[in-house]
C-alpha positions in Angstrom: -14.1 -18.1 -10.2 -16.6 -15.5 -10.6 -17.3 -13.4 -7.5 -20.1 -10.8 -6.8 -19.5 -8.3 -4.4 -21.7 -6.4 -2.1 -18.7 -3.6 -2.6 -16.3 -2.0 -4.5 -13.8 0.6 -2.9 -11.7 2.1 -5.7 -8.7 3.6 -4.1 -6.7 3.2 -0.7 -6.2 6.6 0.7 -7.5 7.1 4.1 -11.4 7.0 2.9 -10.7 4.4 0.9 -9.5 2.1 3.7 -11.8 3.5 6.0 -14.5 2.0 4.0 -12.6 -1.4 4.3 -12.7 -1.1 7.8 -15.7 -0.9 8.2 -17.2 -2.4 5.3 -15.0 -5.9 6.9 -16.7 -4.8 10.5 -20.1 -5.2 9.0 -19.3 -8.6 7.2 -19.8 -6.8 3.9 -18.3 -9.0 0.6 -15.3 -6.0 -0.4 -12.6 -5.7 -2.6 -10.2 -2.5 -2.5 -8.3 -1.2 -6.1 -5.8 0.1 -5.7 -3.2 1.5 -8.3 0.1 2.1 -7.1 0.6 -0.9 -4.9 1.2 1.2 -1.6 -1.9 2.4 0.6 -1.9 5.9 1.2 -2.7 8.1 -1.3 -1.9 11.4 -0.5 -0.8 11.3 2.9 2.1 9.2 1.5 3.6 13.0 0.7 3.4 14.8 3.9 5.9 14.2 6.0 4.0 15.5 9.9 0.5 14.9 10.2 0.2 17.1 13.3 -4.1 17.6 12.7 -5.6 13.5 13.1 -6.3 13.1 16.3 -4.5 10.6 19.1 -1.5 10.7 16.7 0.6 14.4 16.9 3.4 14.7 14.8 2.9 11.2 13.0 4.7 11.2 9.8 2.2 10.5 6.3 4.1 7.1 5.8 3.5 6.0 9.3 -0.5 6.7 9.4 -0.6 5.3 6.6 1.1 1.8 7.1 -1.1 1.6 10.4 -4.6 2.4 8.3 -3.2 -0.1 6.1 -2.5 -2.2 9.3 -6.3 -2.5 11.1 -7.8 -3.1 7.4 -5.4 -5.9 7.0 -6.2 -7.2 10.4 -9.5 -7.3 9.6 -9.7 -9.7 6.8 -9.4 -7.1 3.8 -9.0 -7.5 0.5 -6.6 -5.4 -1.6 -5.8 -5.8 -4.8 -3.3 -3.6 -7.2 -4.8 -3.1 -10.0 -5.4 0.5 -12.3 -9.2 1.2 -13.5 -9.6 1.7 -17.1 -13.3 1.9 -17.5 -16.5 2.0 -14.8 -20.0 0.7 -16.0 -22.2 2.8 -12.8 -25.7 2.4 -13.8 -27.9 -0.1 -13.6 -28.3 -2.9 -10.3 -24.6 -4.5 -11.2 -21.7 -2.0 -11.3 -18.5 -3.4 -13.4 -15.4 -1.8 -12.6 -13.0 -2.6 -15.7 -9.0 -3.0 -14.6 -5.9 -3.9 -16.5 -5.8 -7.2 -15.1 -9.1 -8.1 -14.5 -13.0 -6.8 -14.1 -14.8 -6.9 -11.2 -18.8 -6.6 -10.5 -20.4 -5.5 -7.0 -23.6 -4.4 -5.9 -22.5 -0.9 -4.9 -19.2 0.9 -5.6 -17.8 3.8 -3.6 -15.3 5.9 -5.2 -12.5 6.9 -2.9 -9.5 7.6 -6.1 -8.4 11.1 -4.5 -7.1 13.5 -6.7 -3.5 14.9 -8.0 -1.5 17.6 -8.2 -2.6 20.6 -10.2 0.3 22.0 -12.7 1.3 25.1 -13.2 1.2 24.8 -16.8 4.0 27.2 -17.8 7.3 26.5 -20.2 9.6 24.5 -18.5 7.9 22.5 -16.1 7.0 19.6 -18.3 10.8 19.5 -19.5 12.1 19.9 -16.3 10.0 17.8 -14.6 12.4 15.6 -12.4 15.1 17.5 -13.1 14.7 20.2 -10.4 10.6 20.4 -10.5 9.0 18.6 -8.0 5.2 18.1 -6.4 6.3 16.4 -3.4 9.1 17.8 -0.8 8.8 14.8 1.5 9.8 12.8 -1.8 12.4 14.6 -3.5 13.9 17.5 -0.8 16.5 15.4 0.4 18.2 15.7 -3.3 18.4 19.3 -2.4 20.0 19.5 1.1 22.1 22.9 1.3 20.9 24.5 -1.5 18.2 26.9 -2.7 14.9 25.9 -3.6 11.3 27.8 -4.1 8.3 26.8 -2.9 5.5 28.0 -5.5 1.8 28.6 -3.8 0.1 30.1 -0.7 -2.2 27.0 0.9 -1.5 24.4 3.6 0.6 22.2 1.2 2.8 25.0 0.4 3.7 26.1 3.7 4.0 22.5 5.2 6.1 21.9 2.4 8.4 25.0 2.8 9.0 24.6 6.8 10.1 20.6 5.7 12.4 22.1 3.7 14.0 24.4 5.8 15.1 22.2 7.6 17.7 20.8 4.8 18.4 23.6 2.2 19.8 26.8 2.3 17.5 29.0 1.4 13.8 28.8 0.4 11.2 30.9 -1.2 7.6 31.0 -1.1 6.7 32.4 -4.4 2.8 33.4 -3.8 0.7 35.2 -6.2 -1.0 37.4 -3.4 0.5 39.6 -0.7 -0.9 37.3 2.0 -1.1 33.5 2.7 -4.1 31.4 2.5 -2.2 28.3 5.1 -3.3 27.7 8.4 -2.2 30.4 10.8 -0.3 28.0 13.3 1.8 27.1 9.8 2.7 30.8 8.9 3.3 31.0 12.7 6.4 28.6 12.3 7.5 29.4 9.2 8.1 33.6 10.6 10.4 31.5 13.1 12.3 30.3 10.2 15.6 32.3 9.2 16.2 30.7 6.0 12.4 31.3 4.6 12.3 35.1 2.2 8.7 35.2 1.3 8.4 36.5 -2.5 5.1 38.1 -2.9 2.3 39.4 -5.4 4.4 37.5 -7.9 3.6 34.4 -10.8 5.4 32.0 -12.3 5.5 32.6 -15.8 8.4 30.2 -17.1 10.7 27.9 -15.2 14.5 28.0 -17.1 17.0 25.5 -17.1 19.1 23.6 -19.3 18.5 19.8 -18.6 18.6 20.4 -14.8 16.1 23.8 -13.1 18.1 27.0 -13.0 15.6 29.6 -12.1 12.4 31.0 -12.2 10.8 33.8 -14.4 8.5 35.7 -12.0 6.1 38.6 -13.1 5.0 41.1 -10.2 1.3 40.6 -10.2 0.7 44.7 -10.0 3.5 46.3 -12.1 3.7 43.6 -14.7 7.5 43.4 -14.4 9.6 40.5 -14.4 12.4 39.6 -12.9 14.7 35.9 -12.6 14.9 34.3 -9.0 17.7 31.8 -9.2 17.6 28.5 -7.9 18.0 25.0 -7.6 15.2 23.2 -7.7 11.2 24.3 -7.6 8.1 22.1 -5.5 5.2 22.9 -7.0 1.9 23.2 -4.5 -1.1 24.8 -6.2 -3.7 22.5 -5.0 -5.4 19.7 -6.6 -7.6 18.0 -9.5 -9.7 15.1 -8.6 -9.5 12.1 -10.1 -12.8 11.9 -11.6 -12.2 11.8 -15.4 -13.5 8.1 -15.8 -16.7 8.5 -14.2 -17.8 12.0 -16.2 -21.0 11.6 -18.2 -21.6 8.6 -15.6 -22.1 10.5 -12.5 -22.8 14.5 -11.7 -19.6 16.7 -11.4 -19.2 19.9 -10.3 -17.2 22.9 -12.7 -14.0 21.8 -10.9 -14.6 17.8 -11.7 -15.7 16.8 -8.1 -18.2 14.3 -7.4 -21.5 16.2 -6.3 -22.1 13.9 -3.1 -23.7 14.9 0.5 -22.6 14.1 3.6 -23.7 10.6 3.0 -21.7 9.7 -0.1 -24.8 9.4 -2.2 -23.8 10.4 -5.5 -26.4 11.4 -8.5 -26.3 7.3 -9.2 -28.2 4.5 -6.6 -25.7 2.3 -5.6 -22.8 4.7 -6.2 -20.8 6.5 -3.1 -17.6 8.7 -3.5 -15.5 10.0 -0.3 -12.6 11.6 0.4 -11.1 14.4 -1.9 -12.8 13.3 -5.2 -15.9 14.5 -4.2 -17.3 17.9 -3.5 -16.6 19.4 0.2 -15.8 22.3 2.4 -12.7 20.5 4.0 -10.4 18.1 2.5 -8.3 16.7 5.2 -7.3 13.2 6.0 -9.9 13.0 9.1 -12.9 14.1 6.8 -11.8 11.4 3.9 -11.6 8.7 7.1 -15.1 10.0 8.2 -16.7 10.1 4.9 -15.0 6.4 4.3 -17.3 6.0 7.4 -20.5 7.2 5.5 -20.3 5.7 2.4 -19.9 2.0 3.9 -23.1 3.5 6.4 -25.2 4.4 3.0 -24.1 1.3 1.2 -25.3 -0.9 3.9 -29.1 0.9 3.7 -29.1 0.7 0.0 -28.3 -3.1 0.5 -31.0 -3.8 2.8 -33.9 -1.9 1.1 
């Protein structure tokens, strides 16, 4: 049976479920893709959320299942499905999955964004044997041994103090001689006796035969290089939104972001993006929720007029 939407939400992260929420609480006609079949997105990989208020030191799975929860309870509609192809323009949008296609009214993109590589020899090969983007997935395969953590950001650090907690020994391996993570992060991890910070150095190969080995580091200043054994490597150098199918559809900044205000609006009527995929001083999981928030807000308007 055919069905017109009033919305699509492509993606379950906190803005995308968000958007459900509210998009049920205003009696709006919504559908929610999602692609791997568990709500989350991100937030899935951090293992303390210690920032979203009324829940301190909630694990990433937890919040998660109870966003899940309230848009369930609410009447939503999820579907797992993976997005091959968006049509954006005109007064119908037709969002193109694997299974099946979908039309709506207005569409707001909430499809996050991914890891960023480090794009160096070894870490496509090793990949899964010993290179890793997510500690809250994999460090338990690593308790008492020696890992590096590779990157200076929030990620990294939150990473490396979840790790200390099982291995032996863990590096941060950080391009500059100073961190960019919050300061209550670097704050715990100087507590930490198992944490040797490795700094002013890159990752320039990642060596290993069939399982990780060690890193090839070059000191950013002198040039030299030097091996840092160990057993495994987590990767956290940021991240790339995942914006690919809607280039030369909507505007995108240099780094591939979604140009949106504060509002959702994107450069097309009809079209909304929040959370990490579009462009933003702060990504954090109460900003996606809030801009979930928006878009469902802007969607409504665009509706009416």
């Amino acid at each position: 049976m055919y069905t017109m939407y009033d919305i699509i939400i492509i993606g379950s992260g906190p803005a995308g479920l968000s958007a459900a929420i509210y998009a049920q609480r205003a009696c709006l006609d919504t559908i929610v893709i999602e692609k791997n079949g568990i709500s989350g997105g991100q937030v899935l990989n951090t293992w303390e959320v210690d920032n979203y208020p009324g829940f301190p030191g909630v694990t990433g799975f937890e919040l998660s299942r109870q966003f899940r929860e309230h848009a369930n309870k609410l009447g939503a509609r999820v579907v797992q499905d993976e997005v091959v192809q968006v049509e954006l323009s005109g007064n119908v949008k037709k969002v193109v999955c694997e299974e099946e296609t979908y039309e709506a009214r207005c569409v707001i993109l909430a499809s996050g964004a991914h890891h960023r590589t480090l794009e160096v020899p070894g870490e496509e090969e090793l990949r899964g044997a010993g290179v890793s983007y997510c500690a809250t997935c994999d460090g338990a395969f690593f308790r008492g041994r020696t890992v590096a953590v590779v990157g200076g950001g929030d990620a990294a650090l939150e990473d490396a103090i979840f790790l200390a907690r099982m291995c032996e020994k863990v590096y941060i391996v950080h391009r500059r001689d100073k961190l960019r993570g919050a300061k209550r992060l670097q704050e715990r991890l100087q507590a930490l006796e198992n944490i040797e910070f490795v700094w002013n150095s890159e990752t320039v190969a990642i060596e290993g035969n069939a399982q990780v080995e060690a890193l090839r580091l070059r000191q950013t200043k002198t040039g030299e290089e030097r091996r840092l054994d160990v057993d495994g490597v987590f990767i956290a150098v940021g991240i790339a939104p995942e914006s690919e199918l809607y280039a030369g559809q909507l505007e995108l900044d240099e780094q591939g972001y979604i140009r949106a205000d504060e509002s959702g609006q994107t450069s097309v009527p009809g079209v909304f993006a929040a959370g990490d995929v579009r462009t933003k001083a702060l990504r954090q999981i109460l900003t996606a929720a809030s801009d979930g928030a928006n878009c469902v807000a802007s969607a409504e308007r665009y509706l009416q007029a």
